[in-house]
DRENDO-1510 file (C-alpha; in Angstrom, 1 decimal, always signed):
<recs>
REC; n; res; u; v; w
REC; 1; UNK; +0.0; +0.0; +0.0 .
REC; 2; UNK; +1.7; +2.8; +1.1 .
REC; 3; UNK; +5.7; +3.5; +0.7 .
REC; 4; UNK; +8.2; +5.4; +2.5 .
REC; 5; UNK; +11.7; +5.1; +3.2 .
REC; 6; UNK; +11.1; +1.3; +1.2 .
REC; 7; UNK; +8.8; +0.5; +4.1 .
REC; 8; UNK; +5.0; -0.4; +2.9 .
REC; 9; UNK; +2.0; -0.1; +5.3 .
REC; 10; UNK; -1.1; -1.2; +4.7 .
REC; 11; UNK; -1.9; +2.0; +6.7 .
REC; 12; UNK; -4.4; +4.7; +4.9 .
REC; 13; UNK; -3.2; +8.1; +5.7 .
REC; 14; UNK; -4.3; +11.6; +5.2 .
REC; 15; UNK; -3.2; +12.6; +1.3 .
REC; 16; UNK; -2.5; +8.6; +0.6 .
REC; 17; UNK; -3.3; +7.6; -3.2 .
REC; 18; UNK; -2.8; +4.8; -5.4 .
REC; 19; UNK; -2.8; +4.2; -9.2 .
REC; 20; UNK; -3.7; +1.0; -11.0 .
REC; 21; UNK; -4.3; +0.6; -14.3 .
REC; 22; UNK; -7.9; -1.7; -14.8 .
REC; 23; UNK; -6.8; -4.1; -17.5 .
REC; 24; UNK; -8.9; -4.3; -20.9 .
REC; 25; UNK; -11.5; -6.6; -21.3 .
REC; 26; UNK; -11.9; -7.9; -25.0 .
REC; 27; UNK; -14.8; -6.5; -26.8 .
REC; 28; UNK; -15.9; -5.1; -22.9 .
REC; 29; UNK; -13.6; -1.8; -22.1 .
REC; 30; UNK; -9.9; -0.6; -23.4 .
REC; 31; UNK; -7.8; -0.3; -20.0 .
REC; 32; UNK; -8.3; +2.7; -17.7 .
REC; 33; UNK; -5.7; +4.1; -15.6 .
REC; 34; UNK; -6.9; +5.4; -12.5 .
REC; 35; UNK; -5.8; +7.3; -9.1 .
REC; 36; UNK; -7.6; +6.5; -6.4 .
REC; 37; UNK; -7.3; +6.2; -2.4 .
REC; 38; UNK; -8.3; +3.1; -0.8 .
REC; 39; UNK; -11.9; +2.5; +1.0 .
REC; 40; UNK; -10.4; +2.4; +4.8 .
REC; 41; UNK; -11.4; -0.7; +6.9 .
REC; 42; UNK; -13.6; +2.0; +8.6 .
REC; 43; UNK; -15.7; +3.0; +5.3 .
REC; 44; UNK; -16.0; -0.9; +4.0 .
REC; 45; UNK; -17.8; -2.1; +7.0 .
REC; 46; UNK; -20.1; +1.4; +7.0 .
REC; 47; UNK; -21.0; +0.4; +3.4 .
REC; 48; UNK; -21.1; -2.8; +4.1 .
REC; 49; UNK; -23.6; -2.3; +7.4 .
REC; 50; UNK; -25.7; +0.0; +5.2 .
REC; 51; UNK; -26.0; -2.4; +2.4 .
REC; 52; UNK; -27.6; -4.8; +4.7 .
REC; 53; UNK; -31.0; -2.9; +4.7 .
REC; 54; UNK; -30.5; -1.2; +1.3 .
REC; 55; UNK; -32.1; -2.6; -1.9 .
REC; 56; UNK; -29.2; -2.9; -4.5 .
REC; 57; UNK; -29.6; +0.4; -6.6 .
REC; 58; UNK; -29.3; +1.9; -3.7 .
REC; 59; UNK; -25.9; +0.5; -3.0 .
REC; 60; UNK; -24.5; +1.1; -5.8 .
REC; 61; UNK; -25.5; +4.6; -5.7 .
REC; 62; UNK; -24.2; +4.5; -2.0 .
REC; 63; UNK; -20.4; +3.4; -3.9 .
REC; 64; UNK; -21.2; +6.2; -7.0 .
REC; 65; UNK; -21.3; +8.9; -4.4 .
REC; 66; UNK; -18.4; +7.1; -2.2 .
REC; 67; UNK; -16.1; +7.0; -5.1 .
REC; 68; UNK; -17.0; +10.2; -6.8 .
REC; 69; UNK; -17.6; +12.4; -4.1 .
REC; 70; UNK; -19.5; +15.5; -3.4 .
REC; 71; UNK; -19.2; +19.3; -3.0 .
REC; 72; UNK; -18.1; +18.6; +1.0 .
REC; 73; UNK; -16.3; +16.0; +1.0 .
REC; 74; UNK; -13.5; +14.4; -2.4 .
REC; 75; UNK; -14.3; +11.1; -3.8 .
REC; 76; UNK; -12.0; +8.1; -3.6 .
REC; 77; UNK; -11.9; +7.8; -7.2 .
REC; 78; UNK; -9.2; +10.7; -7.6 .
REC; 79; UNK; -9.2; +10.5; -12.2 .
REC; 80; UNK; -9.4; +8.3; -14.7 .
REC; 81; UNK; -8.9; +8.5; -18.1 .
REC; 82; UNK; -11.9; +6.5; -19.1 .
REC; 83; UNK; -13.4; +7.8; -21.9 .
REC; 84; UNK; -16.6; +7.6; -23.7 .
REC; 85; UNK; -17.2; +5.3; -27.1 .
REC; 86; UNK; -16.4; +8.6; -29.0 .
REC; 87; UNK; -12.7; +9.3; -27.3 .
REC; 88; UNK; -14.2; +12.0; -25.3 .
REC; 89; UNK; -13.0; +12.3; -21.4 .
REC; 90; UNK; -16.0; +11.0; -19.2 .
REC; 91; UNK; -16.1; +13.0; -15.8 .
REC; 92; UNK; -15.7; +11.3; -12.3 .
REC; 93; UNK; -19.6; +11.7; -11.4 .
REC; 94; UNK; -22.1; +10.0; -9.6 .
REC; 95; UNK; -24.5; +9.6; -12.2 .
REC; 96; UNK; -21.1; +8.5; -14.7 .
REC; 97; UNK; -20.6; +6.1; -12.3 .
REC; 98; UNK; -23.9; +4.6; -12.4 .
REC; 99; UNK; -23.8; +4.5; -15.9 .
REC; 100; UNK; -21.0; +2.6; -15.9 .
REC; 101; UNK; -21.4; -1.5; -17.0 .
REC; 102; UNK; -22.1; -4.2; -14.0 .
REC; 103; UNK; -18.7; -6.0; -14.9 .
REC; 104; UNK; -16.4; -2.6; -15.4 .
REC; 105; UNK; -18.2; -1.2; -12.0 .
REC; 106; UNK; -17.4; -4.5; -10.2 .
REC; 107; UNK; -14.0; -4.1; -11.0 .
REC; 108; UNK; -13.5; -0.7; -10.2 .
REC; 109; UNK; -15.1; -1.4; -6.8 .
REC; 110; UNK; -13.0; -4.0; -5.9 .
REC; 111; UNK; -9.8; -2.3; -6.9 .
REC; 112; UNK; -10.6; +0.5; -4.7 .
REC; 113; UNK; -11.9; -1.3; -1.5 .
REC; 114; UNK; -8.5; -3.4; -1.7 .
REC; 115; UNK; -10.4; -7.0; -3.0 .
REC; 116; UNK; -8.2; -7.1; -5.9 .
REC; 117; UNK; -5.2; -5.7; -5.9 .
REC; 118; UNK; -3.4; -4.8; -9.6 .
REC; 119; UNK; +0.1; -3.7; -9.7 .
REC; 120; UNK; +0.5; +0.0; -10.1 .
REC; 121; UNK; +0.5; +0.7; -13.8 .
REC; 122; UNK; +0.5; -2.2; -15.3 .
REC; 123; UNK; -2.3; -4.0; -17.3 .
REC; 124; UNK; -3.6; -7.8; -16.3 .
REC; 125; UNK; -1.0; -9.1; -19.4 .
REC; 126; UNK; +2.0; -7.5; -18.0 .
REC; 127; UNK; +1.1; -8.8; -14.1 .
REC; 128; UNK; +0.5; -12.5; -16.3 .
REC; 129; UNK; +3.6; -12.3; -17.9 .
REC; 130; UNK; +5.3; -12.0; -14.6 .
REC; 131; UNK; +3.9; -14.7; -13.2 .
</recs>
């Protein structure tokens, strides 16, 4: 998670942000880099206690705010270069995010609440090739 002095800590501080690059899925999405700060153990269980009782539009609204954010308090989703099916730059919005499809949304929620973890900056073929 976080680095310094070539220590890493799975500790979320203040001003603490990751990138990840959300591989491309073949006839699906092109990759999307994206900068994002982790969902804290704290705000995983209050989702996760609030999606109990909540029908499931509701939480994946509940994430679309989460992620993108509102005038009081920033998103978790920091950018992206995602873009629309005519090249142009889609904004980090709730609504965006709601619009965005089941198995790309999956994805990005699991990169950003720390179920699956994807080397910075490189794609799922590059972390493969590794391996």
């Amino acid at each position: 998670m976080s680095e310094s002095n070539g220590y890493l800590s799975p500790f979320i501080g203040d001003g603490y942000d990751a990138t990840a690059t959300i591989p491309e899925s073949a006839g699906q999405w092109s990759a999307v880099q994206i900068r994002y700060r982790p969902l804290s153990a704290d705000e995983e269980s209050e989702i996760f206690a609030l999606q109990r009782t909540m029908p499931q539009e509701a939480v994946t609204k509940l994430y679309a705010a989460k992620f993108a954010g509102t005038k009081d308090r920033p998103g978790n989703l920091r950018n992206w270069d995602l873009k629309d099916r005519a090249g142009k730059p889609v904004p980090i919005t709730p609504e965006n995010i709601g619009r965005l499809s089941p198995g790309f949304f999956v994805v990005l929620k699991t990169v950003l609440d720390g179920s699956l973890v994807l080397p910075s900056g490189e794609t799922e073929a590059e972390a493969d090739a590794k391996n």
